[in-house]
C-alpha positions in Angstrom: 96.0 103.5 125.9 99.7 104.8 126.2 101.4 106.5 123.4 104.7 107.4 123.0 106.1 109.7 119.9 109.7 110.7 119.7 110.9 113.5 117.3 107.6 115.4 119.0 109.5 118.2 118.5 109.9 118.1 114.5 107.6 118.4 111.5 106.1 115.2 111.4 106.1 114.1 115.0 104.2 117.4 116.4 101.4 116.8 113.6 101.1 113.5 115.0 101.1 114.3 118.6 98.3 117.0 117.9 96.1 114.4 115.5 96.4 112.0 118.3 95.3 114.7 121.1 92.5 115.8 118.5 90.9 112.3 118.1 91.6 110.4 120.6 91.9 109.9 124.2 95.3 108.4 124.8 97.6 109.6 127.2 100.3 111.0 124.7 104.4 110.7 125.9 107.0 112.3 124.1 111.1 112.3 124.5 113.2 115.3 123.8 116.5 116.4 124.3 117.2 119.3 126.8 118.0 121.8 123.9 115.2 120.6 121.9 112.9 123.9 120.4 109.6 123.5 121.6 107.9 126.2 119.5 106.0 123.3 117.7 104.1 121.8 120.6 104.8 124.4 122.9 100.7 125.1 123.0 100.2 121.1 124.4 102.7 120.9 126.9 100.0 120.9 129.2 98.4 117.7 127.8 101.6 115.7 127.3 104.5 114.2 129.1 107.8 115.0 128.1 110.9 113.2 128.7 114.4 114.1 128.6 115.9 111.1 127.3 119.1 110.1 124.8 117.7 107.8 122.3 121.0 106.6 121.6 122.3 105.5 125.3 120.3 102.1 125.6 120.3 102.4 129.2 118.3 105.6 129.3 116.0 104.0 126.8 115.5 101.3 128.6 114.8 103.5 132.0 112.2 105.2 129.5 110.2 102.1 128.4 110.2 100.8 131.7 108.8 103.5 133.3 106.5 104.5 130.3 105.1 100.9 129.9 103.6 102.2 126.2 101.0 100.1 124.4 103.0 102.1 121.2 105.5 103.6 119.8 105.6 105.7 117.0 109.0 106.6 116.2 109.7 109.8 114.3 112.8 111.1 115.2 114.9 111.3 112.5 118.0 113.3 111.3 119.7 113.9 108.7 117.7 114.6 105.4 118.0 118.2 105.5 121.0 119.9 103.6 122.4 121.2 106.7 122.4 118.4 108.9 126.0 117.1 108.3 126.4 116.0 111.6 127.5 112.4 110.5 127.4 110.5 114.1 124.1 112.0 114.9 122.9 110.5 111.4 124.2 107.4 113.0 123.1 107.9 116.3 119.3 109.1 115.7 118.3 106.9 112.6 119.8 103.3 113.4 121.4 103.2 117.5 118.2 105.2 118.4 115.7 102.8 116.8 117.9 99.6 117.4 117.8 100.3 121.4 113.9 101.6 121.2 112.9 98.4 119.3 114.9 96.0 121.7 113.8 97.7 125.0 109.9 97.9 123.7 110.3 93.6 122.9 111.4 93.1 126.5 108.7 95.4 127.8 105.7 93.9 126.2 104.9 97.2 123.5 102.1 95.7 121.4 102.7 97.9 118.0 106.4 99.2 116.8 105.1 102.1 113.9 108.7 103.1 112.6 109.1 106.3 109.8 111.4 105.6 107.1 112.0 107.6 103.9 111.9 107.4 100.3 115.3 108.3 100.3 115.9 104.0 100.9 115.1 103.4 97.3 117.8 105.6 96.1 117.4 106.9 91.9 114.7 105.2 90.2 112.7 105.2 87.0 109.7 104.0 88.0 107.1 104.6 90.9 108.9 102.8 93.6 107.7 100.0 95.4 108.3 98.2 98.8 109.7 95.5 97.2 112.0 97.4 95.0 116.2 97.1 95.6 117.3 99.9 97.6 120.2 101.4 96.2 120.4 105.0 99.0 122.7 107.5 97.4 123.6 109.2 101.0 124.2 108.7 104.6 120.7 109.2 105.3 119.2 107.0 103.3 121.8 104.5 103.9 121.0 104.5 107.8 117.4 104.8 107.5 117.1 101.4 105.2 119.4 99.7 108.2 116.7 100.8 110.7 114.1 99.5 108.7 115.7 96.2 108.2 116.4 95.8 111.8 113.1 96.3 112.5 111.9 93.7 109.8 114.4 91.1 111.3 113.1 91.7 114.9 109.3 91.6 113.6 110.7 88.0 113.0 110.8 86.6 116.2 109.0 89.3 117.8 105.1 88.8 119.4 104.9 92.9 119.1 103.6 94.1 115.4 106.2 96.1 113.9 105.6 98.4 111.1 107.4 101.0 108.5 106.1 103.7 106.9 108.4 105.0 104.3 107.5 109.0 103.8 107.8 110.4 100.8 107.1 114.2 100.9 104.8 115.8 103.1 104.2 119.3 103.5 101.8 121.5 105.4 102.2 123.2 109.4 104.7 123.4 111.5 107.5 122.9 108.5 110.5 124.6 109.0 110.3 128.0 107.6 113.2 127.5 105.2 111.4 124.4 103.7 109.6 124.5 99.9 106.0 124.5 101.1 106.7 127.4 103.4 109.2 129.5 101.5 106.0 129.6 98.7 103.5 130.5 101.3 105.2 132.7 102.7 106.1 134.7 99.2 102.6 134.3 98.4 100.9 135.9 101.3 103.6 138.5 101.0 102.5 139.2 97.4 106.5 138.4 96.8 108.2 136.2 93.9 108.8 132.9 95.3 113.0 131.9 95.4 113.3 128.7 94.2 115.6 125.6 92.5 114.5 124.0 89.5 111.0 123.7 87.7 111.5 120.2 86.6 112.4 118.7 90.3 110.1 116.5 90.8 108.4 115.3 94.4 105.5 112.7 95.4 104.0 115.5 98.0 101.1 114.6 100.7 99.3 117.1 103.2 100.7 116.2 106.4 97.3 115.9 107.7 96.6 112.5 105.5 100.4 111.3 106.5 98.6 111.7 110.5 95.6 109.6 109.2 97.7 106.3 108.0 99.9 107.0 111.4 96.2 107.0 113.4 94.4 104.8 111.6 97.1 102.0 111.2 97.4 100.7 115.0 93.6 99.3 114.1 94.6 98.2 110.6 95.6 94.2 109.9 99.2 95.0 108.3 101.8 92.3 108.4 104.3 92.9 111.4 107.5 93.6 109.6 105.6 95.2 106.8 106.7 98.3 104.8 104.4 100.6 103.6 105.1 103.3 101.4 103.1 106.4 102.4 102.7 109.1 99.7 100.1 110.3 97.1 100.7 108.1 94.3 101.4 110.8 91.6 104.7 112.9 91.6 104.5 116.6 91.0 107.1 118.8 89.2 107.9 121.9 91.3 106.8 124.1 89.2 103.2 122.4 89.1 103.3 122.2 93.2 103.7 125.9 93.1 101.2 126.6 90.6 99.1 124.1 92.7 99.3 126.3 95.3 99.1 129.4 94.0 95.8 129.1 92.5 94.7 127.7 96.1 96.3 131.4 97.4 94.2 133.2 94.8 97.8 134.6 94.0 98.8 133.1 90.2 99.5 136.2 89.1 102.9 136.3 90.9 105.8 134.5 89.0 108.2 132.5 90.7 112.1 133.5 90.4 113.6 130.1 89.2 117.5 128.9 89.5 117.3 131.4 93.1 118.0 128.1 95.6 120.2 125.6 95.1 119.0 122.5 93.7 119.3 119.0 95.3 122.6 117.2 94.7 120.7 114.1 93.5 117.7 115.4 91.0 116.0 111.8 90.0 113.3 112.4 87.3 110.8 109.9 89.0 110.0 110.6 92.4 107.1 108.6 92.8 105.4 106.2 95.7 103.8 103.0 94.4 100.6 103.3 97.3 98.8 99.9 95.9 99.2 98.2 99.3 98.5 101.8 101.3 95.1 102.1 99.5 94.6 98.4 99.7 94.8 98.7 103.7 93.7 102.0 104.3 90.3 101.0 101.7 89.9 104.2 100.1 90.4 106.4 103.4 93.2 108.5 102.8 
């Protein structure tokens, strides 16, 4: 079976490239851009093909598919829902042009499974686990052009044969993060026997190893979900900061270094429920994740 994974290069697309290598024996494709940092996936280059494509120019996408001829896509690539990623037409151009002109070529091409990666920033401020059926208020560009690639995709799973699919992330955490991110700024203070430099205790998160956000990317192509389904992938149980870092201090052996608090800026938006609803995730992943 052909794969192909764009945003290969980021957090979550280079876990998923090396689950898939790990377990299974699909020949693995991946697009990047010609100033894309390979320090990720720079160890499988060997084992993958990479392509120098702009997601956003539908003709190049289309060249892609055509000469890919994928059985699936997983797309990954996003942009955006970092602080410093202000860049408002790349918002536009990564999270909804790139996905409109991947899922139209992939329907004219005969791709049998569409996975798409939302966010939990779609939902917007709650106060209540959220669900997939919830209203989706987004408070930012991000979110706003993230919900409009998922609803494309549901429209197109309409009259679509190929199963299309959304996973809404909610926070995962683990290798390959970028070094400036929450789970690594801790680590890192840990194993430097340093005070970790963060925003507020009370910010809460729903956070999930990346390696169980891999297993619902892996194990879903073989799952019976609904095409235009979206699923919301996340642990079912929100964690303050200040527990998260506890959490992980006590796996570090290191809880007897204090965290320095009001050190990093906090979030513009600070809901106080961050939380996935995972009732249909557990229902289709049967107690596997």
């Amino acid at each position: 079976m052909k794969v192909l994974v764009t945003g290969a290069t980021g957090f979550v697309g280079s876990n998923l490239v090396r689950g898939i290598l790990n377990n299974t024996d699909y020949e693995v494709n991946i697009t990047a851009r010609i100033n894309s940092d390979f320090w990720r996936v720079e160890d499988l280059l060997g084992r993958i093909n990479v392509h120098y494509d702009d997601l956003s120019k539908q003709n190049e996408v289309a060249e892609l598919i055509q000469k890919i001829q994928p059985d699936v896509i997983y797309h990954v690539a996003t942009y955006g829902g970092f602080p410093g990623q202000l860049d408002t037409q790349q918002t536009i151009n990564t999270n909804l042009t790139a996905t409109i002109n991947l899922i139209d070529e992939a329907t004219k091409n005969n791709v049998e499974q569409f996975i798409n990666t939302g966010s939990s920033s779609e939902y917007g401020i709650k106060n209540q686990p959220m669900k997939e059926t919830d209203l989706c208020e987004p408070v930012n560009l991000y979110g706003i052009t993230k919900l409009a690639a998922t609803n494309y995709c549901k429209m197109v799973s309409q009259t679509s044969e190929m199963k299309i699919c959304t996973l809404r992330l909610f926070s995962p955490y683990g290798m390959f993060e970028d070094p400036s991110r929450l789970f690594p700024s801790i680590m890192n203070a840990l194993e430097n026997n340093e005070s970790a430099r963060l925003s507020r205790p009370s910010s809460v998160r729903d956070f999930l190893p990346i390696e169980d956000v891999v297993n619902v990317y892996l194990k879903l192509i073989k799952l019976n979900y609904n095409s235009g389904e979206i699923i919301n992938v996340g642990s079912g149980k929100q964690q303050t900061i200040e527990e998260f870092y506890w959490y992980l201090a006590e796996k570090c052996g290191k809880t007897n270094i204090q965290p320095t608090w009001s050190a990093a800026p906090p979030r513009l938006y600070e809901p106080k429920v961050w939380e996935a609803d995972v009732t249909r995730l557990r229902e289709l992943m049967c107690g596997n994740l």
